[in-house]
Backbone as a ProteinNet text record, in pm:
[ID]
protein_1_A
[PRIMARY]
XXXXXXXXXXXXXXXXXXXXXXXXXXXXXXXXXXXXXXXXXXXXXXXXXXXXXXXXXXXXXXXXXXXXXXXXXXXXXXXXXXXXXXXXXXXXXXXXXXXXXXXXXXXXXXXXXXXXXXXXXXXXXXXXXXXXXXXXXXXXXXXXXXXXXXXXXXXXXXXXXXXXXXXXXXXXXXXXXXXXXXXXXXXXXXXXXXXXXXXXXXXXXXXXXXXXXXXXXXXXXXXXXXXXX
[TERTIARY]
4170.2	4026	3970.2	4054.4	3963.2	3974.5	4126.9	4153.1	4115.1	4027.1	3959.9	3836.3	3807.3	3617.3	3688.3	3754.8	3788.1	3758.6	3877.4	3907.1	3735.2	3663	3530.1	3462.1	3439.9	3335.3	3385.9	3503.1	3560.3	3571.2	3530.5	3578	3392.7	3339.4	3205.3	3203.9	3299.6	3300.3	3364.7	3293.4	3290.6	3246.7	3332.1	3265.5	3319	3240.7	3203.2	3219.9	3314.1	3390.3	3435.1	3337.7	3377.9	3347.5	3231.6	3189.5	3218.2	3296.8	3425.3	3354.1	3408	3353.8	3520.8	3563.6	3636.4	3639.6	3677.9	3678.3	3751.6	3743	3850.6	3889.6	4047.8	4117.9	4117.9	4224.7	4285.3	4314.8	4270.3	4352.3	4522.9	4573.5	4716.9	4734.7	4668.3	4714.4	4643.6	4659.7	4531.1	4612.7	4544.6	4626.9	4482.4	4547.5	4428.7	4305.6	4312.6	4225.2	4174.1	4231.4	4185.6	4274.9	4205.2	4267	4234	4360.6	4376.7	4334	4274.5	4280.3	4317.6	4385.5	4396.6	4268.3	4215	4155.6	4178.2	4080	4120.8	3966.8	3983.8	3907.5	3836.8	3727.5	3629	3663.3	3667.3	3733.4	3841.8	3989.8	4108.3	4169.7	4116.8	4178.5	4295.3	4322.2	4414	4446.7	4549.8	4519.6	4561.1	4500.7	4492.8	4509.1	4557.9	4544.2	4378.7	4295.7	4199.3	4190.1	4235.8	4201.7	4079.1	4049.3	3856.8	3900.9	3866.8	3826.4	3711.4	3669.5	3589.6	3523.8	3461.9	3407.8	3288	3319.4	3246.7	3147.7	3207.1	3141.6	3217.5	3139.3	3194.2	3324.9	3390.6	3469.5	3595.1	3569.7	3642.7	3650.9	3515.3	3469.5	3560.3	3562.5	3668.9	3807.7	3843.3	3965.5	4020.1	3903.5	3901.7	3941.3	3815.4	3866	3953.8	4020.9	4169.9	4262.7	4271.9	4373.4	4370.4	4206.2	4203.8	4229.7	4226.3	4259.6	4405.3	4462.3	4651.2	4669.1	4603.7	4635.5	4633.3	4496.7	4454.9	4569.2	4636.2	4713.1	4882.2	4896.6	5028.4	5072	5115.8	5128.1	5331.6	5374.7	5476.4	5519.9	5630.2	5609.8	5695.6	5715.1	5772.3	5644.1	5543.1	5408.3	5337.2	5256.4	5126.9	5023.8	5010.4	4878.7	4729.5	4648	4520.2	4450.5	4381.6	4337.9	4177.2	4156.6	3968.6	3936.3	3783.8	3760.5	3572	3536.5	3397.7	3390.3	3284.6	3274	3092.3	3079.6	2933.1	2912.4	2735.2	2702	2708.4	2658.8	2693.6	2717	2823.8	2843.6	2764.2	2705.8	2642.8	2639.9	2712.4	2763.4	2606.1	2554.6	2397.9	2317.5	2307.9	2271.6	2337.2	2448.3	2584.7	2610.9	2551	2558	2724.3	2775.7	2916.9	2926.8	3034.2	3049.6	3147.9	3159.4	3349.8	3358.8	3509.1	3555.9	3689.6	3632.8	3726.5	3831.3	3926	4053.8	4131.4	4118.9	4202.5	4354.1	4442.2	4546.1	4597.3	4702.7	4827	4887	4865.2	4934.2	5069.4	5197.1	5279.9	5403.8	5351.4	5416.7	5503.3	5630.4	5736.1	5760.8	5623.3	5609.3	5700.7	5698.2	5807.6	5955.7	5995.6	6117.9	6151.5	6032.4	6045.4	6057.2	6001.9	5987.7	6130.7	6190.8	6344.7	6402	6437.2	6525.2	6523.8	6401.8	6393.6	6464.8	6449.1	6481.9	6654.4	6712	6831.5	6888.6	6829.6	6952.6	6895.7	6819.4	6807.7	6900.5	6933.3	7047.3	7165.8	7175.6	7313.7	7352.3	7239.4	7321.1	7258.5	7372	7376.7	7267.1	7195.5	7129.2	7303.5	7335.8	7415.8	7418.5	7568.6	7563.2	7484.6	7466.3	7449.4	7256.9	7247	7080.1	7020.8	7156.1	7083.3	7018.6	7186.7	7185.6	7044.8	7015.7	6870.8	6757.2	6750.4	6620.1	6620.9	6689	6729.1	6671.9	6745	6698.3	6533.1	6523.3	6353.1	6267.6	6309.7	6223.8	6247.1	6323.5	6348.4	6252.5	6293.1	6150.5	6014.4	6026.7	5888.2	5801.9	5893	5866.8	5880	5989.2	5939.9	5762.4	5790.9	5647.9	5532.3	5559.4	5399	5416.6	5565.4	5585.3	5526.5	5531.4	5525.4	5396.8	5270.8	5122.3	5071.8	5172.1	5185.7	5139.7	5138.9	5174.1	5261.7	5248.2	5320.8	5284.2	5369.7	5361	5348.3	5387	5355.3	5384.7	5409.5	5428.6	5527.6	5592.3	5714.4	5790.5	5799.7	5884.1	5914.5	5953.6	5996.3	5888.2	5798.6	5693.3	5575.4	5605.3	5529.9	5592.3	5698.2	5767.4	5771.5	5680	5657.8	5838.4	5825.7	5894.2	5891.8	5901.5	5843.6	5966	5882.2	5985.6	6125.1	6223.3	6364.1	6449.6	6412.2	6466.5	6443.1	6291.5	6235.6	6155.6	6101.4	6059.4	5966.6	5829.5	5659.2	5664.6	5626	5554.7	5465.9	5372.6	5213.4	5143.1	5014.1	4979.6	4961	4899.5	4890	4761.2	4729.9	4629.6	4696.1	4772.1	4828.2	4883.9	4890.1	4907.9	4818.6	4830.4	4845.4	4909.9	4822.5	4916.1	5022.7	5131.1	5255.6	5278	5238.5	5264.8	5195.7	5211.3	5092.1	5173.5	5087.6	5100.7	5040.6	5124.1	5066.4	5052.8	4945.4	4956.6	4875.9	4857.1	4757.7	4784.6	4782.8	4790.4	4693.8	4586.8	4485.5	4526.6	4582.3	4604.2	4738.4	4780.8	4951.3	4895.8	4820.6	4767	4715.1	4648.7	4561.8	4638.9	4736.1	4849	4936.5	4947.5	5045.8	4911.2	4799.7	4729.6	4692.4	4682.9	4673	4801.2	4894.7	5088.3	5048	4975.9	4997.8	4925.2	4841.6	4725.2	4816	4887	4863.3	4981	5073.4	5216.4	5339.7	5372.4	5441	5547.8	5544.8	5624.9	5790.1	5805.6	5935.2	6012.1	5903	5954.3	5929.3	5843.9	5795.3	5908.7	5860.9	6001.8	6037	6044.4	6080.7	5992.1	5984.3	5893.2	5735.2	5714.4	5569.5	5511.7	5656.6	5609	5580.1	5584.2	5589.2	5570.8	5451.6	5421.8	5462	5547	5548.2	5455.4	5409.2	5351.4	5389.9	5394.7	5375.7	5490.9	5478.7	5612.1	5529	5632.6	5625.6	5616	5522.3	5575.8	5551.4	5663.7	5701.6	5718.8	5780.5	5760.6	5901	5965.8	6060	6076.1	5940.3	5846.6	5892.8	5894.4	5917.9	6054.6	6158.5	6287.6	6384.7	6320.6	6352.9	6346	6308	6335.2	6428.4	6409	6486.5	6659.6	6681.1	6783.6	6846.9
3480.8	3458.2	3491.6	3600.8	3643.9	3557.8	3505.6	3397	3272.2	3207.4	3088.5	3116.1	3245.7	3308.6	3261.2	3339.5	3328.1	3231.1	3133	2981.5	2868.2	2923.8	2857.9	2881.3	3070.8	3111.4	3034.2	3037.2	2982.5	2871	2741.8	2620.7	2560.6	2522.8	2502.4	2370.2	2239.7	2127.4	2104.9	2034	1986.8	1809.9	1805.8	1646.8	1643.2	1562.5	1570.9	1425.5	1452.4	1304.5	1286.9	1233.1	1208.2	1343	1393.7	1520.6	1662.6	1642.7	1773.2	1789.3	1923.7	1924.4	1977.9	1913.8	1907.5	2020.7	2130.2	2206.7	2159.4	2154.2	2081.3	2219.2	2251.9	2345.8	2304.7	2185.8	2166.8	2027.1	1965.9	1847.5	1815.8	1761.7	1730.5	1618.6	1464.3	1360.7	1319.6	1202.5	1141.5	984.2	876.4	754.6	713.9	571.1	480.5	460.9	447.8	386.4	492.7	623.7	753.7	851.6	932.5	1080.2	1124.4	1213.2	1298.8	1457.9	1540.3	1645.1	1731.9	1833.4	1924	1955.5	1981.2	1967	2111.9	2199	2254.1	2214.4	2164.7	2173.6	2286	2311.1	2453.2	2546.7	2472.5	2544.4	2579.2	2498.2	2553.8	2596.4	2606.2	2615.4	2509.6	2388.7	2296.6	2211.7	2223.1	2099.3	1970.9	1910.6	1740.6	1693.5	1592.5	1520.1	1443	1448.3	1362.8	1244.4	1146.1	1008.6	1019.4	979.2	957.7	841.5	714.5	616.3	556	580.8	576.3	419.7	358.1	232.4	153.9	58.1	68.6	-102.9	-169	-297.1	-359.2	-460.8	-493.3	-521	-577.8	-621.6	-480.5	-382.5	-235.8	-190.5	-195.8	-211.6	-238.7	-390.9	-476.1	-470.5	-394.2	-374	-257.5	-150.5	-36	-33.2	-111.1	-197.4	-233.6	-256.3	-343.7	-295.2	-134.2	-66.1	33.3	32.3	115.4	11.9	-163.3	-202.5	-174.1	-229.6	-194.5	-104.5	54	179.8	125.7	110.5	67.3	-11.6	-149.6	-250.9	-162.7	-91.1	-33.4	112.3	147.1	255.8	245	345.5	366.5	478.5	560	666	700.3	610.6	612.7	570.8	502.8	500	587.2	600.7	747	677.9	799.8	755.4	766.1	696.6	706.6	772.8	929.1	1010.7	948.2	966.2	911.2	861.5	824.9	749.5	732.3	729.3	689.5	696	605.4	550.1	624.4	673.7	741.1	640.2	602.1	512.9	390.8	338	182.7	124.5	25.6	-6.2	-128.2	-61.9	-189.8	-214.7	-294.4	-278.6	-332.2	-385.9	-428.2	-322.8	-239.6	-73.6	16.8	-23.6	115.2	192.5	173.1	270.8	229.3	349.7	340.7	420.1	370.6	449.3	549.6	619.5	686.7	676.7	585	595.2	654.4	758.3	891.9	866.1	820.9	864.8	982	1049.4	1220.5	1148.2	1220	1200.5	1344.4	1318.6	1414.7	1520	1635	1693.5	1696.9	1636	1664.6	1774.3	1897.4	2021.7	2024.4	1911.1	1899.9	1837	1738.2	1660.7	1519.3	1467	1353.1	1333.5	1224.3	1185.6	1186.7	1171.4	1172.5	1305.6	1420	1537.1	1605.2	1565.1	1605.5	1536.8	1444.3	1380	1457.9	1489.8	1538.5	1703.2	1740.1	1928.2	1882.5	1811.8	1783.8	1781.9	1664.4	1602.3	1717.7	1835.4	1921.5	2030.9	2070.3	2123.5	2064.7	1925.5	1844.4	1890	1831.9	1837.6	1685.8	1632.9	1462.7	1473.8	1440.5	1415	1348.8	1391.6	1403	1217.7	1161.3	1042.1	1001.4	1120	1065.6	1075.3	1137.3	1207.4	1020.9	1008.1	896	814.3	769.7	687.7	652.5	825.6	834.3	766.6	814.5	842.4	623.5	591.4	427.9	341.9	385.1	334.6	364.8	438.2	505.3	433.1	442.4	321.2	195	133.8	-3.2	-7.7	34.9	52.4	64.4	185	149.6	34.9	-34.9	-152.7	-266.6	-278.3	-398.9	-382.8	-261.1	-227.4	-267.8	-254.4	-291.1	-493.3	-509.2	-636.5	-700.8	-666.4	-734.2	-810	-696	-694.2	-806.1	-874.7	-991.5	-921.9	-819.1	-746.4	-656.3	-694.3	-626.7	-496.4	-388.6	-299	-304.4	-321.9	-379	-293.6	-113	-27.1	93.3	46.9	91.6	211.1	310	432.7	558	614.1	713.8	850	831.6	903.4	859.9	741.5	698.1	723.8	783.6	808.9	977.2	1001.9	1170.2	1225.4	1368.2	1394.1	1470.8	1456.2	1536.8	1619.6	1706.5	1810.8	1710.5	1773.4	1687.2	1607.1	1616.7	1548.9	1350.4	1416.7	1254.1	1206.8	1085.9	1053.2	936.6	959.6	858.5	780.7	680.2	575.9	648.2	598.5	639	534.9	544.7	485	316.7	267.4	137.8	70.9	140.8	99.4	-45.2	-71.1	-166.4	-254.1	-278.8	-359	-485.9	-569.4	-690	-810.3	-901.7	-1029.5	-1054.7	-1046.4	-1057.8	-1190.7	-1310	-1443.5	-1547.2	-1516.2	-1621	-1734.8	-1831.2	-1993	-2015.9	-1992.9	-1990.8	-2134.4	-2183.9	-2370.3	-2375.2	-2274.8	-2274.1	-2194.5	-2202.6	-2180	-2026.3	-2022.1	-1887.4	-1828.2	-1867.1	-1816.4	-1767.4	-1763.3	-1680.4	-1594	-1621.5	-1537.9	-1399.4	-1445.3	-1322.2	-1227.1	-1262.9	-1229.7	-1155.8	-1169.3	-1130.3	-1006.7	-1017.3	-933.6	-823.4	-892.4	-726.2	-627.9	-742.5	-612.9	-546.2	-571.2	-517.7	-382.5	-395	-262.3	-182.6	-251.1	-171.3	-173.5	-212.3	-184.9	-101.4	3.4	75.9	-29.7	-18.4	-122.1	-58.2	69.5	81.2	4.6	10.9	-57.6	-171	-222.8	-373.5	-486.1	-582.1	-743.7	-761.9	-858.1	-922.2	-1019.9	-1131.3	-1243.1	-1208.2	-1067.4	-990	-1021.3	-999.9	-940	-1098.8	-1219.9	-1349.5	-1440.2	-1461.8	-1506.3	-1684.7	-1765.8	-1902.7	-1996.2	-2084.9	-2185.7	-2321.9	-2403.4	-2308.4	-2256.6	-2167.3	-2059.8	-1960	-1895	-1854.5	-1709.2	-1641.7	-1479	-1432.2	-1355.4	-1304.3	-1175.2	-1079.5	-994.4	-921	-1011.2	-979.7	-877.5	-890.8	-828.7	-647	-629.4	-467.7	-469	-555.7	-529.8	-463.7	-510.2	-481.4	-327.6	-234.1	-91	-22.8	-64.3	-20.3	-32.1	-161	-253.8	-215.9
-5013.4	-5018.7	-5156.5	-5200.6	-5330.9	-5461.8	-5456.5	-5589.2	-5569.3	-5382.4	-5405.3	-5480.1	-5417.9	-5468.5	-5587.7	-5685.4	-5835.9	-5909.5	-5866.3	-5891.7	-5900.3	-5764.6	-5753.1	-5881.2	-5901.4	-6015	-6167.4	-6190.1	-6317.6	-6307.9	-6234	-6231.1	-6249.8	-6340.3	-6367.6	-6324.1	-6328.4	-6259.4	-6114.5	-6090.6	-5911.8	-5883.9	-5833.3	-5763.6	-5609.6	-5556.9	-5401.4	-5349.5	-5250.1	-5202.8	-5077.3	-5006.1	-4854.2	-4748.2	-4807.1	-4787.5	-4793	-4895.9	-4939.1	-5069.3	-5106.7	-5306.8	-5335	-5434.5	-5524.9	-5698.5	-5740.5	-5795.9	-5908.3	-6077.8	-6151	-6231.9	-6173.8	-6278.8	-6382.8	-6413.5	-6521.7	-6562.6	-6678.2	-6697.6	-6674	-6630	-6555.7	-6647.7	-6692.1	-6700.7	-6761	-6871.8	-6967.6	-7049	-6992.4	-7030.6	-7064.4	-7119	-7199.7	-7136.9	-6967.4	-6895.8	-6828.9	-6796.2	-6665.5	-6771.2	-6621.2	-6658.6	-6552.3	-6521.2	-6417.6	-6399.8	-6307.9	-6296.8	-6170	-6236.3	-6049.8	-6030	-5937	-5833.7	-5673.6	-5629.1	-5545.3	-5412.7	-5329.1	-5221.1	-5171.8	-5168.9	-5195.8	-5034.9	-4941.7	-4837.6	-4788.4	-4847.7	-4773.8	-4953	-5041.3	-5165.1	-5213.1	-5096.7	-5136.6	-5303.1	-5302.1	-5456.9	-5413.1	-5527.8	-5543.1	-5675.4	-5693.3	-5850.4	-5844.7	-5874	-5934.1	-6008.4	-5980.8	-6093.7	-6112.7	-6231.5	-6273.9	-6395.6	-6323.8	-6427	-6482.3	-6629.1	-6625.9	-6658.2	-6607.5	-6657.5	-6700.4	-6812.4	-6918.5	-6866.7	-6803.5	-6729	-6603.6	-6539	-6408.2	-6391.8	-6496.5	-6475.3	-6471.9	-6567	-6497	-6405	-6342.7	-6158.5	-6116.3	-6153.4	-6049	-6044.6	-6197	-6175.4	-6125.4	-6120.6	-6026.4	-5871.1	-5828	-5701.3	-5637	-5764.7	-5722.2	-5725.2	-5780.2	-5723.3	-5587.8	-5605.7	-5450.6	-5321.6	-5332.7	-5272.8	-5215.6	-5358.1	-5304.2	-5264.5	-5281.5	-5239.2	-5084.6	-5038.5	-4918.8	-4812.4	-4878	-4817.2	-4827.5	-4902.5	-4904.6	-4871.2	-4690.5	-4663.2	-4658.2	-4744.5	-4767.1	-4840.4	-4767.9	-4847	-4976.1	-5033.8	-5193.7	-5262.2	-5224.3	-5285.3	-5277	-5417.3	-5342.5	-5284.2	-5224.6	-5083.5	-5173.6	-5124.3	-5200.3	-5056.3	-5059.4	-4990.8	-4966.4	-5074	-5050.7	-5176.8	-5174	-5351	-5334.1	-5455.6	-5429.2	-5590.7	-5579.2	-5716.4	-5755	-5887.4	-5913.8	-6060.3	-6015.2	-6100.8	-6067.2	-6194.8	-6220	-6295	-6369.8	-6530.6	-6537.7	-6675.2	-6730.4	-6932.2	-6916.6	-7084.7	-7167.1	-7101.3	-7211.5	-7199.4	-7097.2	-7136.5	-7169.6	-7194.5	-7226.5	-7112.1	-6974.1	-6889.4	-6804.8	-6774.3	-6710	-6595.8	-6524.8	-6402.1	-6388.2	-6262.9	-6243.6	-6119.2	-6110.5	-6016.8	-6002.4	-5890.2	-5860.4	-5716.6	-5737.6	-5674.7	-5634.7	-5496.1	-5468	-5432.3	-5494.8	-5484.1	-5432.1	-5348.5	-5330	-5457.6	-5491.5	-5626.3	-5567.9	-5707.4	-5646.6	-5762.6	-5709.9	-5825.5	-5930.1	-5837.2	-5906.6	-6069.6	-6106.9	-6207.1	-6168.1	-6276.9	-6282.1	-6340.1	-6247.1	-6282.1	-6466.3	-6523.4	-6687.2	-6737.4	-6693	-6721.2	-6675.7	-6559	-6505.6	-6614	-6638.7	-6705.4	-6876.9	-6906	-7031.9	-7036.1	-6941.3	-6912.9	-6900.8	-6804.6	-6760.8	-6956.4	-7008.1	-7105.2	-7232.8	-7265.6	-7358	-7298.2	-7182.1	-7143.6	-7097.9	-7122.1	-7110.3	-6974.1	-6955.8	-6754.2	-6692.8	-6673.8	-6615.5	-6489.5	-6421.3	-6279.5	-6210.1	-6063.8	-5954.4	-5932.1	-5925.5	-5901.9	-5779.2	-5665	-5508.4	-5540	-5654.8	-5620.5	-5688	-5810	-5863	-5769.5	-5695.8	-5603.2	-5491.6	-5469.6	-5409.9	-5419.2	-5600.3	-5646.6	-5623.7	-5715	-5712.6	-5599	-5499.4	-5356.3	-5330	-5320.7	-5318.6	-5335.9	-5499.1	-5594.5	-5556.1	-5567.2	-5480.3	-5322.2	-5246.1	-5140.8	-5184.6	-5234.7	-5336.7	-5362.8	-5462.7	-5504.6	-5399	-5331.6	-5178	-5134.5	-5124.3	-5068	-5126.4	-5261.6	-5290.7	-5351.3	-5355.2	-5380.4	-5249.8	-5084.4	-4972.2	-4957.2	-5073	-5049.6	-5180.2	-5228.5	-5337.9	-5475.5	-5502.6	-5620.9	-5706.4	-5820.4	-5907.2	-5966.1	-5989.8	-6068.2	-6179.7	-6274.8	-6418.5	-6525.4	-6494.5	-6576.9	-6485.8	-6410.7	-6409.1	-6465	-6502.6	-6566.2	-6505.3	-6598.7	-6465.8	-6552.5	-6613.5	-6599.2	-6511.3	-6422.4	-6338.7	-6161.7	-6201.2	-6070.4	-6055.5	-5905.5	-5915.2	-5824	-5796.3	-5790.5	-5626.5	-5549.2	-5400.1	-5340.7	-5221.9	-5181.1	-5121.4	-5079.4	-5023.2	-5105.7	-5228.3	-5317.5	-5292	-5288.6	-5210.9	-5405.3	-5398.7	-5508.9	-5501.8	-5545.9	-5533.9	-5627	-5615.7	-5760.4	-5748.4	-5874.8	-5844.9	-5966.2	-6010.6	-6064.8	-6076	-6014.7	-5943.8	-6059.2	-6148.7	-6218.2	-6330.3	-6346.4	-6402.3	-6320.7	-6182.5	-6070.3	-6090.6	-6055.1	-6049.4	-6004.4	-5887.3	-5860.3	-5892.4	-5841	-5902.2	-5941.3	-5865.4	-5925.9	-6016.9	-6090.8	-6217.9	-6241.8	-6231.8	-6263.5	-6446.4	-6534.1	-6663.9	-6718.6	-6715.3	-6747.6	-6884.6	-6978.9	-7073.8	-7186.3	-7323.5	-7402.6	-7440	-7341.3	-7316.9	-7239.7	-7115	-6976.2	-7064.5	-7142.4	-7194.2	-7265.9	-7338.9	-7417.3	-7357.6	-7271.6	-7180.4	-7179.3	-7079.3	-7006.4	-7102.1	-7199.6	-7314.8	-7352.4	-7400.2	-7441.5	-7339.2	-7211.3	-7098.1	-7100.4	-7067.4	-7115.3	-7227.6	-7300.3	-7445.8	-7399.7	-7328.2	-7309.6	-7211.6	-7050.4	-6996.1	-6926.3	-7002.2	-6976.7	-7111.7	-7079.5	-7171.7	-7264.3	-7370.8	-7470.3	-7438	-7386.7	-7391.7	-7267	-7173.7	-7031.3	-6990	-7045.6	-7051.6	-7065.8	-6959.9	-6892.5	-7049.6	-7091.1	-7203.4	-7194.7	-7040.2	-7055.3	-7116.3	-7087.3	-7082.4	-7261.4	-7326.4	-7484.4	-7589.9	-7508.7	-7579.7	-7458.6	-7408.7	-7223.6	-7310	-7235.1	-7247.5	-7146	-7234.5	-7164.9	-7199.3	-7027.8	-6916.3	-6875.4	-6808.5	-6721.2	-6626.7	-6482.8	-6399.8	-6408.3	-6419.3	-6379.8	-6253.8	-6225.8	-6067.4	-6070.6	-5944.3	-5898.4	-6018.6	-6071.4	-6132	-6287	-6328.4	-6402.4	-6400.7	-6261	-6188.2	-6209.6	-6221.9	-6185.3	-6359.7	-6406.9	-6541.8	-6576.6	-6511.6	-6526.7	-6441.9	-6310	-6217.6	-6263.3	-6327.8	-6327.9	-6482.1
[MASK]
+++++++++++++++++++++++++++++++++++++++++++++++++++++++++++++++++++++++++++++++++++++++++++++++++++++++++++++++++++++++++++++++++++++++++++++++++++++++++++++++++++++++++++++++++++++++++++++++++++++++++++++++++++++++++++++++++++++

């Protein structure tokens, strides 16, 4: 009781979601588009990851939207679960005014598959052929899963893959998701397409078709397979 009192008095930010208030320890996570924070729930002292994206016009909205959708359409548990969400504000780029939309996520202690892999190979210790074998499979479900709901992942890595108790293992981050099947018939429509990978897909993990989009040509779910593989 006494280190929630604590945690409350020292935590000067709060946001309130689905009739809960939310406490922010600590920054955890910070990419081009969000940033993450822990998070403790003011009554059971629980933690959470916090997404907060912040957006600058509708069309961020919409692409906001569109990952709390997939959260929504994809219950599986190699995916992270999207807990609750509510969006504060409204963007409007001809007034400069922006919104946040806040995502509670599951904290998951362990960090990521990128953070293991980095500790493992500075002490030259291989990850276990059978754990590989695991982690591999996982991810592959994973990915069926959110492939079934006709989207793609798009940024793929294994700093995007958390790490859970049982030697179990989450995607997360769905913010670069997207329709997996594009019909590219246009010399713009490649372009686009080539200029969003550029933003919001990691250059180390990124397809190959992603880094020079042809027109016209097909992109598919195959996009995801290029890391796993």
């Amino acid at each position: 009781m006494l280190r929630r009192i604590f945690s409350v008095i020292c935590s000067k930010d709060y946001y309130d979601i689905d009739g809960k208030r939310y406490y922010v320890r600590e920054l955890i996570g910070q990419g081009g588009f969000s940033t993450v924070d822990l998070v403790s729930e003011s009554t059971s002292d629980r933690l959470y990851a916090l997404k907060k994206i912040r957006c600058h016009s509708i069309e961020d909205e919409q692409a906001a939207e569109q990952e709390i959708r997939y959260h929504k359409q994809i219950n599986h548990p190699s995916v992270i679960e999207c807990l609750a969400f509510r969006t504060v504000g409204s963007a409007d780029i001809s007034n400069n005014h922006t919104s946040l939309v806040l995502l509670l996520l599951p904290f998951y202690k362990f960090g990521s598959l990128q953070t293991l892999l980095e500790k493992r190979q500075a002490r030259r210790e291989p990850l276990p052929d059978k754990l590989i074998l695991s982690y591999f499979q996982q991810i592959c479900e994973g990915l069926a899963a959110i492939h079934l709901i006709g989207a793609a992942h798009r940024d793929l890595k294994p700093g995007n893959i958390l790490l859970a108790p049982n030697d179990r293992v989450v995607i997360m981050d769905l913010g670069s998701a997207a329709p997996a099947r594009l019909e590219i018939t246009s010399y713009n429509a490649a372009q686009r397409l080539q200029d969003d990978a550029g933003e919001r897909c990691s250059m180390t993990y990124r397809a190959p078709e992603l880094f020079n989009v042809q027109n016209p040509t097909t992109i598919d779910e195959r996009t995801d397979i290029w890391v796993p593989f």
